[in-house]
Biopython code that builds the backbone (N, CA, C, O; Angstrom):
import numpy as np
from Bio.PDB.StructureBuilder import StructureBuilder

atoms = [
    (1, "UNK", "N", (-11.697, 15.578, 2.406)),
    (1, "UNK", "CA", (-10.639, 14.589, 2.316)),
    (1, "UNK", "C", (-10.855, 13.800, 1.030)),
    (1, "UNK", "O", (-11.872, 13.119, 0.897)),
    (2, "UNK", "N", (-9.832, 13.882, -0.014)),
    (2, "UNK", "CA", (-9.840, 13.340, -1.188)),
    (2, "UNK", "C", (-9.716, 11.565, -0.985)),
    (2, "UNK", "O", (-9.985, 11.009, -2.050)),
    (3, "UNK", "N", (-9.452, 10.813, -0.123)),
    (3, "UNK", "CA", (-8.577, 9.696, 0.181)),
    (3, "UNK", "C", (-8.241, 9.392, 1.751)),
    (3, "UNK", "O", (-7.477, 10.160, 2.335)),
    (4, "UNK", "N", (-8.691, 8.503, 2.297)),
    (4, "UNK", "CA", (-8.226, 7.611, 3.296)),
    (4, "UNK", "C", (-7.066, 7.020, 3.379)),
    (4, "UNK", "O", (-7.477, 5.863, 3.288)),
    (5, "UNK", "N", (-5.976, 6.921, 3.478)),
    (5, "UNK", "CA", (-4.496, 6.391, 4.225)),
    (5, "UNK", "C", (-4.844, 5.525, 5.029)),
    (5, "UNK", "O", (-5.897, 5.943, 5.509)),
    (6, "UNK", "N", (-4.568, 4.443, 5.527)),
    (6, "UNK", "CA", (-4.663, 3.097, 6.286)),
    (6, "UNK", "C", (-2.841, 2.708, 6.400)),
    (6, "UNK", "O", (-2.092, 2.331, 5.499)),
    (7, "UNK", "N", (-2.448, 3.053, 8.302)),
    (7, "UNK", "CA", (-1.308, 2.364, 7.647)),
    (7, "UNK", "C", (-1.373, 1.367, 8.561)),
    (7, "UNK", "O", (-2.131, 1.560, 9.512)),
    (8, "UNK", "N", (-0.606, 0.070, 8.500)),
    (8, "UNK", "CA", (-0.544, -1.241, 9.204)),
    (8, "UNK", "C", (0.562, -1.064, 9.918)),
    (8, "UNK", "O", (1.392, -0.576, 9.152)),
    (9, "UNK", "N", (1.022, -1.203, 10.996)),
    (9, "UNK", "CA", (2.735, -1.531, 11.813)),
    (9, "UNK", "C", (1.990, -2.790, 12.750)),
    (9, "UNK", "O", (0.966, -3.068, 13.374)),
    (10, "UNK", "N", (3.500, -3.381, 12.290)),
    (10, "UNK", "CA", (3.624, -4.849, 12.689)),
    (10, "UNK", "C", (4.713, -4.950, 13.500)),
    (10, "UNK", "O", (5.835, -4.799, 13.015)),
    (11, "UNK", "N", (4.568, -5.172, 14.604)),
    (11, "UNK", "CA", (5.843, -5.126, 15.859)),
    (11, "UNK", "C", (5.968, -6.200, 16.177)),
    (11, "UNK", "O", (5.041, -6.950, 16.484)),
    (12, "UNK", "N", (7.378, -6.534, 16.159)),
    (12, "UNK", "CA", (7.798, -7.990, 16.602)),
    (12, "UNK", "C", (8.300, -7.371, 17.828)),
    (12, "UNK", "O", (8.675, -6.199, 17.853)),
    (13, "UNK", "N", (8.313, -8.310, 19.061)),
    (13, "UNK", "CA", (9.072, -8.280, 20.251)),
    (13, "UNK", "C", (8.387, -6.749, 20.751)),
    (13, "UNK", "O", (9.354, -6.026, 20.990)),
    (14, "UNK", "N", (7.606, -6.285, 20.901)),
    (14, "UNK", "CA", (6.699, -5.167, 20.965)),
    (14, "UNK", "C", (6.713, -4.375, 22.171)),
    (14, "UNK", "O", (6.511, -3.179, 22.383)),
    (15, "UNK", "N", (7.120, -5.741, 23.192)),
    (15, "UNK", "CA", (8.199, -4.909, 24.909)),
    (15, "UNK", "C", (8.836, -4.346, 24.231)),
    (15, "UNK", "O", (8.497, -3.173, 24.385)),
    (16, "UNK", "N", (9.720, -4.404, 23.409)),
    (16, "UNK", "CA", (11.154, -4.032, 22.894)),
    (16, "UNK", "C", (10.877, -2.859, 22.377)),
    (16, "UNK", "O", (10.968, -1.841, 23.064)),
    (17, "UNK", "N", (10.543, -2.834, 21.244)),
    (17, "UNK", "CA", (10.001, -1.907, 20.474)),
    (17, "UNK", "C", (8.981, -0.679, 20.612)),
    (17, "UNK", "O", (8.928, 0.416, 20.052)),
    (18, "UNK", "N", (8.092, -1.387, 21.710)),
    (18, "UNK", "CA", (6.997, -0.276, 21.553)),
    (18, "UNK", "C", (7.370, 1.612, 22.014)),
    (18, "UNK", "O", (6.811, 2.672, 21.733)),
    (19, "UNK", "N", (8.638, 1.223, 22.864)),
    (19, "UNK", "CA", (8.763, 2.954, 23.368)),
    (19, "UNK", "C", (9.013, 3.551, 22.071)),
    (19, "UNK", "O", (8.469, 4.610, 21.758)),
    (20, "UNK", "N", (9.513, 3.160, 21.583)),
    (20, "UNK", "CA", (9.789, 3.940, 19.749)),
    (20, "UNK", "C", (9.041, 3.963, 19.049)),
    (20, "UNK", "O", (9.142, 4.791, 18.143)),
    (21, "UNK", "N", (7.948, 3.115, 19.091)),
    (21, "UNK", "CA", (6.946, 3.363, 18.192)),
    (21, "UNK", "C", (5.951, 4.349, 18.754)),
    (21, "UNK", "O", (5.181, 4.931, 17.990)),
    (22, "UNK", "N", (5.936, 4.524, 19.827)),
    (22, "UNK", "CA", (4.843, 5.505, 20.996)),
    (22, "UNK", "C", (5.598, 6.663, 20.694)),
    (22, "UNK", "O", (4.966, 7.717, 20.620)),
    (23, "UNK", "N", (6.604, 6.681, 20.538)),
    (23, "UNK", "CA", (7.674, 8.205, 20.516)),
    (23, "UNK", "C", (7.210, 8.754, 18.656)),
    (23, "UNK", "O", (7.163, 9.936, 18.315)),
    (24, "UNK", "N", (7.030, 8.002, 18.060)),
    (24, "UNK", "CA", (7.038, 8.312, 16.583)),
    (24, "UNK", "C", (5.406, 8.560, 16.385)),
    (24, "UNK", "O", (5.166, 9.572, 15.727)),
    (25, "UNK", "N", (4.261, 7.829, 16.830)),
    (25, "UNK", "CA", (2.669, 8.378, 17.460)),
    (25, "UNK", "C", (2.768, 9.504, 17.964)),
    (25, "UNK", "O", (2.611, 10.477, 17.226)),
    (26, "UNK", "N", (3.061, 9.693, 19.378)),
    (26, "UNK", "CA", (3.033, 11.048, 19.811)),
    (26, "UNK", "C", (3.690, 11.998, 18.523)),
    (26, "UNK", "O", (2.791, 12.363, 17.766)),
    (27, "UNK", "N", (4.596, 12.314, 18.251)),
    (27, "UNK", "CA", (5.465, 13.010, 17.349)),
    (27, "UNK", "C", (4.271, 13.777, 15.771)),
    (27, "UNK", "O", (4.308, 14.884, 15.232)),
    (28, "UNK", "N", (3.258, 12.409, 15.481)),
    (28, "UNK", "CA", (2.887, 12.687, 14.536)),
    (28, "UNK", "C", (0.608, 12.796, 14.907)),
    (28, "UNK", "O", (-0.431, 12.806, 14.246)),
    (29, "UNK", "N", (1.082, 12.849, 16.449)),
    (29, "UNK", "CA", (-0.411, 12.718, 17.025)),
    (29, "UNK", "C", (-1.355, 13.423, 16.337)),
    (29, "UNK", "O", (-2.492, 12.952, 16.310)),
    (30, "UNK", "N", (-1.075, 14.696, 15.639)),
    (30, "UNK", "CA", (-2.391, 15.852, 15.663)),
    (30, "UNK", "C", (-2.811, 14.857, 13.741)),
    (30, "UNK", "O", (-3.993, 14.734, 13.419)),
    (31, "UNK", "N", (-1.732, 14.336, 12.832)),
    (31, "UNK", "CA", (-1.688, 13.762, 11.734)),
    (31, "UNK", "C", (-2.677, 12.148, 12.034)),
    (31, "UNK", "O", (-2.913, 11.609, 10.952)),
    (32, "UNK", "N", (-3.095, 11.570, 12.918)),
    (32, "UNK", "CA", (-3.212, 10.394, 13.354)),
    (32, "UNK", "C", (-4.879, 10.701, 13.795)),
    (32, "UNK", "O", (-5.186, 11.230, 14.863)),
    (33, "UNK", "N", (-5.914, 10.239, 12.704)),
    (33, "UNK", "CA", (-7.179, 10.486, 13.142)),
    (33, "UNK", "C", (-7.383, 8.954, 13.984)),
    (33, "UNK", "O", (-7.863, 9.207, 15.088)),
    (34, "UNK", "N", (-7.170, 7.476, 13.805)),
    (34, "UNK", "CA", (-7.491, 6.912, 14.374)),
    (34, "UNK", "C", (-6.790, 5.864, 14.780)),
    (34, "UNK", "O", (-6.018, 5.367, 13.960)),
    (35, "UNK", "N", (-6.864, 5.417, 15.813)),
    (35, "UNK", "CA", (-5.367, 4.284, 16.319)),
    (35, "UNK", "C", (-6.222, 3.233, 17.152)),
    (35, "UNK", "O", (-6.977, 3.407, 18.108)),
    (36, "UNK", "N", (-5.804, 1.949, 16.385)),
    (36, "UNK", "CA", (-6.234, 0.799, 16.381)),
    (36, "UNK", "C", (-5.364, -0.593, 16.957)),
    (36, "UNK", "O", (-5.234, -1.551, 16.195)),
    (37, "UNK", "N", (-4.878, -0.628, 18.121)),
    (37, "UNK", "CA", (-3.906, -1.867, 18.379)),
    (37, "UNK", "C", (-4.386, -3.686, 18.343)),
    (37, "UNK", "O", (-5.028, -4.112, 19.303)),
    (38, "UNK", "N", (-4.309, -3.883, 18.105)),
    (38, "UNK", "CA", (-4.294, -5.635, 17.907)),
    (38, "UNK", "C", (-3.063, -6.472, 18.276)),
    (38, "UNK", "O", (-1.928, -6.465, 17.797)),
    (39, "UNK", "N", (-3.708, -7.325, 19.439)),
    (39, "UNK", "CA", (-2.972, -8.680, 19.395)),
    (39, "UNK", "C", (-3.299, -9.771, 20.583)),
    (39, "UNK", "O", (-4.011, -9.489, 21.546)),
    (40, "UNK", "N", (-2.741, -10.931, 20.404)),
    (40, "UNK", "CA", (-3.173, -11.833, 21.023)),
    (40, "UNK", "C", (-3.068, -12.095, 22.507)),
    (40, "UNK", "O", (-2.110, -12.399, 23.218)),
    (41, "UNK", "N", (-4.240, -11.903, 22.734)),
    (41, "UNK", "CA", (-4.133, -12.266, 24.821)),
    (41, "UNK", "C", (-4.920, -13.066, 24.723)),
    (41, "UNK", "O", (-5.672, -13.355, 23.792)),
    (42, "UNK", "N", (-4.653, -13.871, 26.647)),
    (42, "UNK", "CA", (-5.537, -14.643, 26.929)),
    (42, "UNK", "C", (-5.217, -14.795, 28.353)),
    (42, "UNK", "O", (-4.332, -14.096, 28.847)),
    (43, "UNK", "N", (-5.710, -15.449, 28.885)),
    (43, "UNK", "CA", (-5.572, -14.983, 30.691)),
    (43, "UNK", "C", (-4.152, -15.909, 30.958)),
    (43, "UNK", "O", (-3.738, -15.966, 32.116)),
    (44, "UNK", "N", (-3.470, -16.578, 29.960)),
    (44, "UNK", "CA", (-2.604, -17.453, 30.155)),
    (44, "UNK", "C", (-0.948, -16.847, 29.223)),
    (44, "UNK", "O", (0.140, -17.412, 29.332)),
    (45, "UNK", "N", (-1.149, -15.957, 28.616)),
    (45, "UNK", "CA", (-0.130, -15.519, 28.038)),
    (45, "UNK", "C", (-0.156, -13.939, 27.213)),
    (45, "UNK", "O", (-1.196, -13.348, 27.501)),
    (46, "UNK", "N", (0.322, -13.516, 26.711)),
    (46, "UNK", "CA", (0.158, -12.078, 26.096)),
    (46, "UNK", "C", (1.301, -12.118, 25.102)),
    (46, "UNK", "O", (2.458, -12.189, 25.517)),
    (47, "UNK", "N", (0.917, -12.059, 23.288)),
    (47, "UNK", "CA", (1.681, -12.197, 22.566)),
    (47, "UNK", "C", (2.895, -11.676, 21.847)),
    (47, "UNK", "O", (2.600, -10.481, 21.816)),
    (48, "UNK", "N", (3.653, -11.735, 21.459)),
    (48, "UNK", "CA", (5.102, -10.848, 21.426)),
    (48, "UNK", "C", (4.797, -10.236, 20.601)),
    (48, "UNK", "O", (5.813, -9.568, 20.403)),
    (49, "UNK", "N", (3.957, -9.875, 19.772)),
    (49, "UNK", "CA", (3.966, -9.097, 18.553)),
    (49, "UNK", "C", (3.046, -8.581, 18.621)),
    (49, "UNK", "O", (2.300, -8.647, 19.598)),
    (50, "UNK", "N", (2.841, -7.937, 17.629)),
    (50, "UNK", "CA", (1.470, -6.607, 18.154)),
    (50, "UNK", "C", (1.140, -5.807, 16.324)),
    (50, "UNK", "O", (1.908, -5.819, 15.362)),
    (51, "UNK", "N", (-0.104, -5.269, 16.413)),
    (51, "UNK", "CA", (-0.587, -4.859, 15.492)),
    (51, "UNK", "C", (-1.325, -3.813, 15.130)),
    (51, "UNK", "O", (-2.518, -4.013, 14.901)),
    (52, "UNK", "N", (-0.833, -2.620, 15.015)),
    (52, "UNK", "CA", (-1.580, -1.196, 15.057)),
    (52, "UNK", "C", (-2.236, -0.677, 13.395)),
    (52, "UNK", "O", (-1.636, -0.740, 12.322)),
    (53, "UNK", "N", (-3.161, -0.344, 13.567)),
    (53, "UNK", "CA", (-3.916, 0.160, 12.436)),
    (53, "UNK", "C", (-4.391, 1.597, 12.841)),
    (53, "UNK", "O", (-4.997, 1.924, 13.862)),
    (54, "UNK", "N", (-3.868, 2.570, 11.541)),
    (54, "UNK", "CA", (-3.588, 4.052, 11.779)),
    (54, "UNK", "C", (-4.412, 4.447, 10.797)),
    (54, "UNK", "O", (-4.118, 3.933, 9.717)),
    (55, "UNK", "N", (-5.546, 5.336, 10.766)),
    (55, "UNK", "CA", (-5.792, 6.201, 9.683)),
    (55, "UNK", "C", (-5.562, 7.904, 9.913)),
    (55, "UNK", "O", (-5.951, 8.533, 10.897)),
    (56, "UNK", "N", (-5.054, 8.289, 9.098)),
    (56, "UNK", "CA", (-4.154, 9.180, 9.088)),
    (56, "UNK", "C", (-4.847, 10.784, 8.214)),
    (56, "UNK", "O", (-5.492, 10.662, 7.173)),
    (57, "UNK", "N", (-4.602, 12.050, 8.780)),
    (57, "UNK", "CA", (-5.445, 13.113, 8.084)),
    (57, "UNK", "C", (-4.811, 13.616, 7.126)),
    (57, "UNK", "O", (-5.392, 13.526, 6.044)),
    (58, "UNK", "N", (-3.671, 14.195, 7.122)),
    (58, "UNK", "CA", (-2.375, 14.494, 6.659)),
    (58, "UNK", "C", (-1.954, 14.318, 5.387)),
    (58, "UNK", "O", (-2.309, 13.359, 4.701)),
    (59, "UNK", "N", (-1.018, 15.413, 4.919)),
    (59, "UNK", "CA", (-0.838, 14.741, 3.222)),
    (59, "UNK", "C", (-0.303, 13.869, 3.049)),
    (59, "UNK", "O", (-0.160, 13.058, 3.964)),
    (60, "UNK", "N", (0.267, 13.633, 1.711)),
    (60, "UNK", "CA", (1.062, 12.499, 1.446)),
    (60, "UNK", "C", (2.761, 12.761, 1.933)),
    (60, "UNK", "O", (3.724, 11.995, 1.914)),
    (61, "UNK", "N", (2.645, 13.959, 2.293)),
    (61, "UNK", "CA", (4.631, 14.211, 2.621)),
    (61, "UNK", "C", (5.066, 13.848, 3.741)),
    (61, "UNK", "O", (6.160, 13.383, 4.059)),
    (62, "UNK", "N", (3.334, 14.291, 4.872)),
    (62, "UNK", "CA", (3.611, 13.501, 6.497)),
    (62, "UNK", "C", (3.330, 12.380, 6.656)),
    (62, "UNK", "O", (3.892, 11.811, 7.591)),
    (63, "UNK", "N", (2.367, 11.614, 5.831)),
    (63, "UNK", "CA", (2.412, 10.273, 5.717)),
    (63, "UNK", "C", (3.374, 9.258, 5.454)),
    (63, "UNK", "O", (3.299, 8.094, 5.850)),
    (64, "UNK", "N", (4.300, 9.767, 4.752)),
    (64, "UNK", "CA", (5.828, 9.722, 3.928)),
    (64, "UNK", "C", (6.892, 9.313, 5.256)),
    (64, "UNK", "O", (7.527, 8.287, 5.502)),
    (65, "UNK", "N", (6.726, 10.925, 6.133)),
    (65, "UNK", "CA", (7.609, 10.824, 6.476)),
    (65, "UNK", "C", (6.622, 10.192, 8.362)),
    (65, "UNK", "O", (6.140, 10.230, 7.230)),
    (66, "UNK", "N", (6.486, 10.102, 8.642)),
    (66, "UNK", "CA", (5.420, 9.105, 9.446)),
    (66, "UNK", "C", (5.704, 7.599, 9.229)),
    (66, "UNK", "O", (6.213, 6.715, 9.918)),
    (67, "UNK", "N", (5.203, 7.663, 8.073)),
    (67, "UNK", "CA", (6.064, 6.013, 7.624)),
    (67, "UNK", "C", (7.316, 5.485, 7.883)),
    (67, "UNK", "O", (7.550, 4.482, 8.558)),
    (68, "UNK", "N", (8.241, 6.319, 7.226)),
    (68, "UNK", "CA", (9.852, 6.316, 6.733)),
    (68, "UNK", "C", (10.121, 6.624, 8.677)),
    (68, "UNK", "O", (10.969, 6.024, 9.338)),
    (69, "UNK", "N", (9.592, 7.204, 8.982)),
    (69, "UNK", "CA", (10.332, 6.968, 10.479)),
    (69, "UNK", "C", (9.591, 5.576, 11.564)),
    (69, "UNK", "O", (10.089, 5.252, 12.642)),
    (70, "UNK", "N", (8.767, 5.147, 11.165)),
    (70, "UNK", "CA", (8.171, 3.845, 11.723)),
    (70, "UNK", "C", (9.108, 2.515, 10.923)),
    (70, "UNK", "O", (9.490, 1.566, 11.608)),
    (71, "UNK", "N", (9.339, 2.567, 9.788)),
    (71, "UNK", "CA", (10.315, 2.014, 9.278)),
    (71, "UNK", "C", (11.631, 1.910, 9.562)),
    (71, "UNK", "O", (12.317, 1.102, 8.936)),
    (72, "UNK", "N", (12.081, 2.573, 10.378)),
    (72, "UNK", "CA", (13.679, 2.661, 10.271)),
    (72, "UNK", "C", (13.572, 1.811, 11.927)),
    (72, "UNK", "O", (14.619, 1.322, 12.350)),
    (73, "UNK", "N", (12.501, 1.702, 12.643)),
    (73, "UNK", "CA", (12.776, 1.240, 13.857)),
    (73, "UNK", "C", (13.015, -0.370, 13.327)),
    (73, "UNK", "O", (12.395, -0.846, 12.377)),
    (74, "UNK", "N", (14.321, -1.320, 14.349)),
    (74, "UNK", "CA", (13.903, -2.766, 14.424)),
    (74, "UNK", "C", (12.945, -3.236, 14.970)),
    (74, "UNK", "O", (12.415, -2.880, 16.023)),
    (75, "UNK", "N", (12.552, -4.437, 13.964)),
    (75, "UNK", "CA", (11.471, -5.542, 14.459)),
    (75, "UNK", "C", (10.137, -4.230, 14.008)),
    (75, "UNK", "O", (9.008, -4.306, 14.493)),
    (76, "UNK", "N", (10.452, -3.363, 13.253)),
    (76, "UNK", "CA", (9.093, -2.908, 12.478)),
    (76, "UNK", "C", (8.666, -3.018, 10.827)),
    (76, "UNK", "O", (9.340, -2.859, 9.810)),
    (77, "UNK", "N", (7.499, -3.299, 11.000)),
    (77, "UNK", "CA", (6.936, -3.842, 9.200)),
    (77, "UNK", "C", (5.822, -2.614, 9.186)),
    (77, "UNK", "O", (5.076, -2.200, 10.074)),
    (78, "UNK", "N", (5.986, -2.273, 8.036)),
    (78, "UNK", "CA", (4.677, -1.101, 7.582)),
    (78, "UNK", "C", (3.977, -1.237, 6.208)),
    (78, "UNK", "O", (4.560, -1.691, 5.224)),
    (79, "UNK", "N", (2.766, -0.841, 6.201)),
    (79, "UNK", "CA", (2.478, -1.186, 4.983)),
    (79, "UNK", "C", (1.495, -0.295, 4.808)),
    (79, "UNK", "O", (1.319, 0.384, 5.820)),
    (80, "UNK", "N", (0.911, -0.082, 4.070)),
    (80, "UNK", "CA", (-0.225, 1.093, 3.552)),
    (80, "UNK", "C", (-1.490, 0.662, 2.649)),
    (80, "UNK", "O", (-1.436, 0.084, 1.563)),
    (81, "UNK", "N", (-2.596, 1.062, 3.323)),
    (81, "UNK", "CA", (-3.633, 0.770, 2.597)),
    (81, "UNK", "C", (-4.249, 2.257, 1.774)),
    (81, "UNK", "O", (-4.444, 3.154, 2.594)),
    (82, "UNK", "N", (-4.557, 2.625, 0.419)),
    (82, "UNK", "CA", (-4.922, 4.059, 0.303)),
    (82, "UNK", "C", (-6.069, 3.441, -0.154)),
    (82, "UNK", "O", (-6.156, 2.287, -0.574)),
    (83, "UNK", "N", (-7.219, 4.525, -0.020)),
    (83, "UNK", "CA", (-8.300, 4.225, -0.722)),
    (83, "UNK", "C", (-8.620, 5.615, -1.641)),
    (83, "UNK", "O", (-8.209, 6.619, -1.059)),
    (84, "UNK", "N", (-9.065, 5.809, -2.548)),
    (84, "UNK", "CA", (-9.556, 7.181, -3.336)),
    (84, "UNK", "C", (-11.033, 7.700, -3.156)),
    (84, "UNK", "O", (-12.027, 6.984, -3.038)),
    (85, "UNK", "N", (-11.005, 8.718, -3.156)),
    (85, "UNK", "CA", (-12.636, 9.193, -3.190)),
    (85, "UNK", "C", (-12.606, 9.811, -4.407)),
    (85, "UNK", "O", (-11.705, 10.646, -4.480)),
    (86, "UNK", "N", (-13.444, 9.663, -5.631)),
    (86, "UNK", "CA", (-13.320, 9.879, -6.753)),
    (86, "UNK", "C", (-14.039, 11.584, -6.979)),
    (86, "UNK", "O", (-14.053, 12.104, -8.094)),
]
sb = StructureBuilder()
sb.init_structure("model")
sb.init_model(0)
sb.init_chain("A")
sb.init_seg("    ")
for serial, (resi, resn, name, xyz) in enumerate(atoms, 1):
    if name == "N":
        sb.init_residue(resn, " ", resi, " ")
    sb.init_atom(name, np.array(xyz, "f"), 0.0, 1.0, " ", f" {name:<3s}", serial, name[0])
structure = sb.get_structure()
């Protein structure tokens, strides 16, 4: 592996959202080496938004399109971390 991919999704309203984002995971599962969710609980509430961190095996075309379809859902933010191995 030349490079690590890091991608961030940021779900607002995440009841709402999450069946689409689980549908677009599964879809790209065998591409998806590691899945990371984040967000705020506490025995008194559970927070509307939510925070998944993906590192990814895959080239840059399924990463692309992995992205570009996590993107098109509402109340989703994506962002990408790459790192290089020289």
């Amino acid at each position: 592996m030349d490079k690590h991919i890091i991608i961030g999704v940021h779900i607002t309203e995440r009841v709402q959202y999450a069946g689409q984002v689980q549908e677009v995971f599964t879809k790209f599962g065998c591409s998806i080496r590691t899945r990371m969710g984040l967000h705020e609980a506490d025995e008194n509430r559970c927070s509307p938004n939510g925070l998944i961190l993906l590192e990814t095996v895959d080239d840059d075309s399924i990463v692309a399109e992995l992205t570009a379809m996590l993107k098109a859902i509402d109340g989703v933010e994506v962002q990408q971390m790459v790192f290089d191995h020289p």
